[in-house]
N, C-alpha and C positions, 0 to 999 in steps of 0.2 A: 862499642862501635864509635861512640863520640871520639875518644881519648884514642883511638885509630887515626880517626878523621881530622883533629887537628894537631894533635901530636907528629907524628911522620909528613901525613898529606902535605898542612897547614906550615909547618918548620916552626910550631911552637914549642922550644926548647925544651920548657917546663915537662910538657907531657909526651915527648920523645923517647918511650918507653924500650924503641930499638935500636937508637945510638946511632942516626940516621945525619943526626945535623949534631956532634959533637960529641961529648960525653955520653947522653941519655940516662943520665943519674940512676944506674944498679943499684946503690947502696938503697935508694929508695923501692924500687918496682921488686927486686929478688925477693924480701922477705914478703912485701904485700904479695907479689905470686906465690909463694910458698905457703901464707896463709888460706890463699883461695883455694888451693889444690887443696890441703888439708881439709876444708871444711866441705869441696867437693866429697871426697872421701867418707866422710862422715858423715853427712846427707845420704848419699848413696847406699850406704851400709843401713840405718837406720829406713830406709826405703826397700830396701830387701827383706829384711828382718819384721818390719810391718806388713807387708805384701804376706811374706809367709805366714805368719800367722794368723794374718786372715782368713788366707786359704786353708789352713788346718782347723780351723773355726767350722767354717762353709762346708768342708766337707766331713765336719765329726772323729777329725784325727787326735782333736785337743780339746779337755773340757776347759768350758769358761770360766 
């Protein structure tokens, strides 16, 4: 929300992440978003997969 608020809002070059006031340096923001989706991902998965096996715990589908 910062890097919203004064990147675009603010016209701080630097953190102009949409290319709103110039360039918006891609070569920077593409691969750090690419990492955060990835580790979204990843997260997400290992949150399923612990949920499940929880619940196969809880209800005696899976011994411990």
């Amino acid at each position: 929300m910062l890097i919203w608020y004064l990147g675009p809002m603010n016209k701080l070059v630097a953190l102009d992440y949409i290319g709103s006031h110039g360039n918006g340096r891609p070569e920077f923001f593409i691969p750090i978003s690419i990492v955060l989706i990835a580790l979204a991902f990843i997260g997400r998965t290992r949150q399923i997969r612990t949920s499940a096996a929880l619940y196969a715990l809880k209800v005696g589908l899976a011994s411990p």
